[in-house]
Biotite code that builds the C-alpha atoms (Angstrom):
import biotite.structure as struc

atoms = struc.array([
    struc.Atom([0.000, 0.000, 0.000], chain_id="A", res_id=1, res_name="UNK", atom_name="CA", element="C"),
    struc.Atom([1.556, 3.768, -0.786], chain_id="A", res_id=2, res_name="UNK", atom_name="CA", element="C"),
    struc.Atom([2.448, 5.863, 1.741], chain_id="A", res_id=3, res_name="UNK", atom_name="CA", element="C"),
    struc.Atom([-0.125, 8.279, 0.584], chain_id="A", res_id=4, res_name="UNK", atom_name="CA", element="C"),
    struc.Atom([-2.960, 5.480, 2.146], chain_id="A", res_id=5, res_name="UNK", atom_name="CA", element="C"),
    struc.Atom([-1.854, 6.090, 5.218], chain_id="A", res_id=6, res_name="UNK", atom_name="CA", element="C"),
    struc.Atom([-0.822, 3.441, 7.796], chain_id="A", res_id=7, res_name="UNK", atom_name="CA", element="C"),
    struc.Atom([-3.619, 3.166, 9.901], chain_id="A", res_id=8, res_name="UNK", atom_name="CA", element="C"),
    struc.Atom([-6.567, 1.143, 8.721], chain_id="A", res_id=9, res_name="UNK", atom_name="CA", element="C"),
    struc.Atom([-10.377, 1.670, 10.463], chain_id="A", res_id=10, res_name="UNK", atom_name="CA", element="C"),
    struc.Atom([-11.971, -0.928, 12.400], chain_id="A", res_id=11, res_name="UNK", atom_name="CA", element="C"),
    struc.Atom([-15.484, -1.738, 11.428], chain_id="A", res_id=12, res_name="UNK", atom_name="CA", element="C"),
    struc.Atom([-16.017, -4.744, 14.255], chain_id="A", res_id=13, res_name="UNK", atom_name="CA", element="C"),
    struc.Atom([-13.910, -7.772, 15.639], chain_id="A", res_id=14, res_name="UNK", atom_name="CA", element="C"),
    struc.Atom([-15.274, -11.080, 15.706], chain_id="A", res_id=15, res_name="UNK", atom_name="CA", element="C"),
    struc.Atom([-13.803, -14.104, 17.607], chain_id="A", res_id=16, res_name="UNK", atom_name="CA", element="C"),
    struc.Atom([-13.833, -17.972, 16.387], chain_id="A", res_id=17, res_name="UNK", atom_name="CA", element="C"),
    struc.Atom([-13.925, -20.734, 17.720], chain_id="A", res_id=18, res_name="UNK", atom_name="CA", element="C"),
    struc.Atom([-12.100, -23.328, 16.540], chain_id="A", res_id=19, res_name="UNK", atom_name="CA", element="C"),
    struc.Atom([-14.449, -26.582, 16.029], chain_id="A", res_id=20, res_name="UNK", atom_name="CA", element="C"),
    struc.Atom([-12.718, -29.951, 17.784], chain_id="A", res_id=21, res_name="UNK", atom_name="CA", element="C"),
    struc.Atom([-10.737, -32.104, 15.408], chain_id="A", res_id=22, res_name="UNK", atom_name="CA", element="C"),
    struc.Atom([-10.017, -28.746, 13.178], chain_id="A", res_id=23, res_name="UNK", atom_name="CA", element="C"),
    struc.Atom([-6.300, -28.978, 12.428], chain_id="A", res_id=24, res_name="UNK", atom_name="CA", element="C"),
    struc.Atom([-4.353, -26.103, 13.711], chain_id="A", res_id=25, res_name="UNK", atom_name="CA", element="C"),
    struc.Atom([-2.495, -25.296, 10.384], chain_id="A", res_id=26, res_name="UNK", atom_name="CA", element="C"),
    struc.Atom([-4.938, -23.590, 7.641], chain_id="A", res_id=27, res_name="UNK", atom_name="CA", element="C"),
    struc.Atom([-4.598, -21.340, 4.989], chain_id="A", res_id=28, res_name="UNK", atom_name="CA", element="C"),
    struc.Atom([-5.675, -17.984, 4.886], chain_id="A", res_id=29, res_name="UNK", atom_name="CA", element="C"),
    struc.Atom([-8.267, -18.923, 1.977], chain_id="A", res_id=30, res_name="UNK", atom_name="CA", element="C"),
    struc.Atom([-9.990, -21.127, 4.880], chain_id="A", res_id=31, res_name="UNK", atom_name="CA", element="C"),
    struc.Atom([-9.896, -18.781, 7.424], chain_id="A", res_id=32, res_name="UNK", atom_name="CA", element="C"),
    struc.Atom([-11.637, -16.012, 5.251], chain_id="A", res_id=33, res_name="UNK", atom_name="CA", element="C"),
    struc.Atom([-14.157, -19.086, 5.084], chain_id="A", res_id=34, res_name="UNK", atom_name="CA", element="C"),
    struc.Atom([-14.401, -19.798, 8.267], chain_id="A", res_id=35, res_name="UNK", atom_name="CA", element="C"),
    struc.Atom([-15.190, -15.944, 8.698], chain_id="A", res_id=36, res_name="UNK", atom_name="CA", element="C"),
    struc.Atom([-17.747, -16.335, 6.390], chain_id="A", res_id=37, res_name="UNK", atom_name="CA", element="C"),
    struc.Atom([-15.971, -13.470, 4.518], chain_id="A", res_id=38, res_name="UNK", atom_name="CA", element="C"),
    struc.Atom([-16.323, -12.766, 0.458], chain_id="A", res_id=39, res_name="UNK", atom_name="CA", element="C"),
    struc.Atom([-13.970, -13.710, -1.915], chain_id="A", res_id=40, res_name="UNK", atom_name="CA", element="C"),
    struc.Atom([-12.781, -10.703, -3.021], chain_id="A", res_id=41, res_name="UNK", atom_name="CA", element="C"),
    struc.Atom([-12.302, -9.718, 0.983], chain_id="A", res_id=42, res_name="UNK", atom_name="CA", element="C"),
    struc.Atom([-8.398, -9.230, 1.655], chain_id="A", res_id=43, res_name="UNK", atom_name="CA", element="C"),
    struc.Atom([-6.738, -10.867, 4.572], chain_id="A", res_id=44, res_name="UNK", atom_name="CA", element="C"),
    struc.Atom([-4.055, -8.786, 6.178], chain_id="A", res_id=45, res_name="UNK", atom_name="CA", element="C"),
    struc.Atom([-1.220, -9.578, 8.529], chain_id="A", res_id=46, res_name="UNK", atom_name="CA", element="C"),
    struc.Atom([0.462, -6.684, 10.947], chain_id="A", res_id=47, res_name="UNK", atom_name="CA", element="C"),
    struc.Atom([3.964, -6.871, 10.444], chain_id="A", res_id=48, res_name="UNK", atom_name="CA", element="C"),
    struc.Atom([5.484, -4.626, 13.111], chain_id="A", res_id=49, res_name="UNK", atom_name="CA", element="C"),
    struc.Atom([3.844, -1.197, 12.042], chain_id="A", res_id=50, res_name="UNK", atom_name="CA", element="C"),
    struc.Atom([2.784, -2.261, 8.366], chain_id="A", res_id=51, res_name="UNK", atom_name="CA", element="C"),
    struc.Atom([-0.177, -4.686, 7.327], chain_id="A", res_id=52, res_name="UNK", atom_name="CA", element="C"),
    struc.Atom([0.688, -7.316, 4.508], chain_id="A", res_id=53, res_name="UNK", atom_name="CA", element="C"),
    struc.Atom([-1.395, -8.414, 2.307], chain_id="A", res_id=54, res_name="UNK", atom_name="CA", element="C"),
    struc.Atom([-2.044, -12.571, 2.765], chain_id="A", res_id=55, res_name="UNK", atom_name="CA", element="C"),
    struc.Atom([-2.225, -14.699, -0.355], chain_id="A", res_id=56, res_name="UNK", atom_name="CA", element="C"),
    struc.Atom([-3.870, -17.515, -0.289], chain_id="A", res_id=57, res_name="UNK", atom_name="CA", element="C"),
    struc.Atom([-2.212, -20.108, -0.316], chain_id="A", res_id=58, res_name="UNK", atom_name="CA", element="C"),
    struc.Atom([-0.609, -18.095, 3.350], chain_id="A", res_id=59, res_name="UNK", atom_name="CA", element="C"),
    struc.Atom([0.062, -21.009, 6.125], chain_id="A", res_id=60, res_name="UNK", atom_name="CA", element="C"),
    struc.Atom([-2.058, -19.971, 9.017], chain_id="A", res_id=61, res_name="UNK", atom_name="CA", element="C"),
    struc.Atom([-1.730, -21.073, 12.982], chain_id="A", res_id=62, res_name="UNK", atom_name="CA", element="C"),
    struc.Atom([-5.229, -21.146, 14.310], chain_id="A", res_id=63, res_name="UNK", atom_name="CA", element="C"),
    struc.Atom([-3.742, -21.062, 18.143], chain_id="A", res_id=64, res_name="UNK", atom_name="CA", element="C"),
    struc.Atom([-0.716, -18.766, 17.548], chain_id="A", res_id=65, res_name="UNK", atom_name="CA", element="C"),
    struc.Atom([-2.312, -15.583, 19.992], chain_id="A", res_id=66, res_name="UNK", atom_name="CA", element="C"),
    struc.Atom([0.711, -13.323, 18.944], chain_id="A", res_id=67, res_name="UNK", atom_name="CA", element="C"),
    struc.Atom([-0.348, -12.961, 15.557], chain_id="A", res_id=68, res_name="UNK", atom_name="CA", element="C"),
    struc.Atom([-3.244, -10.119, 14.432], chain_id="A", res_id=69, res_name="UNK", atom_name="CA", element="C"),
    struc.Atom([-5.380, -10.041, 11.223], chain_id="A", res_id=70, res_name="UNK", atom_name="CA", element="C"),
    struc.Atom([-7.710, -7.676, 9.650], chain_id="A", res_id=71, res_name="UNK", atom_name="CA", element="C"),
    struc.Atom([-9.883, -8.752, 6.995], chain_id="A", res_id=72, res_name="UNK", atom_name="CA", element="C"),
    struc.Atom([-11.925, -6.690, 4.537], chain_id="A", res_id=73, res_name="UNK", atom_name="CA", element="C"),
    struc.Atom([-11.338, -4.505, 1.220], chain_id="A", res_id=74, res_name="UNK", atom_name="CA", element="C"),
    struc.Atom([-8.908, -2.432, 0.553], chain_id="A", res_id=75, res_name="UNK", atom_name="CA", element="C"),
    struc.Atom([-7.607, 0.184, -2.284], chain_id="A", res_id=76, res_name="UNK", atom_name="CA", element="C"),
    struc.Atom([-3.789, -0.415, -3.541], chain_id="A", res_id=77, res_name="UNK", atom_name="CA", element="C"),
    struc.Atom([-2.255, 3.196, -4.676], chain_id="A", res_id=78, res_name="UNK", atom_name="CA", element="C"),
    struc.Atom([0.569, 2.621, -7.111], chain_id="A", res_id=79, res_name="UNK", atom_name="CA", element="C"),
])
């Protein structure tokens, strides 16, 4: 994302899941945005220290790793 986007993205809402027993604890972020019930075209980000990254995918995902945070929704890319 440019500079000009700012760092700071707006929270709409938080939801918490819970993980359903025998649900393996590795996923990838195209199942999570499932699991959230989110659209396709929704973007899962990561926060990397003070940046978000955009997750493709195909990104390896651990459902019990706390330390991590995510933001899903749309966003605009500036070029």
């Amino acid at each position: 994302m440019s500079r000009a986007f700012g760092d700071s993205l707006q929270t709409i809402g938080s939801a918490e899941l819970k993980i359903p027993g025998g649900m393996p604890r590795f996923v990838n972020a195209a199942t999570l945005k499932r699991m959230l019930r989110a659209a396709p075209s929704d973007t899962l980000l990561k926060r990397s220290g003070a940046q978000w990254e955009i997750c493709e995918n195909s990104t390896r995902i651990d459902l019990l790793d706390d330390s991590v945070e995510f933001r899903l929704g749309t966003i605009q890319v500036f070029s």
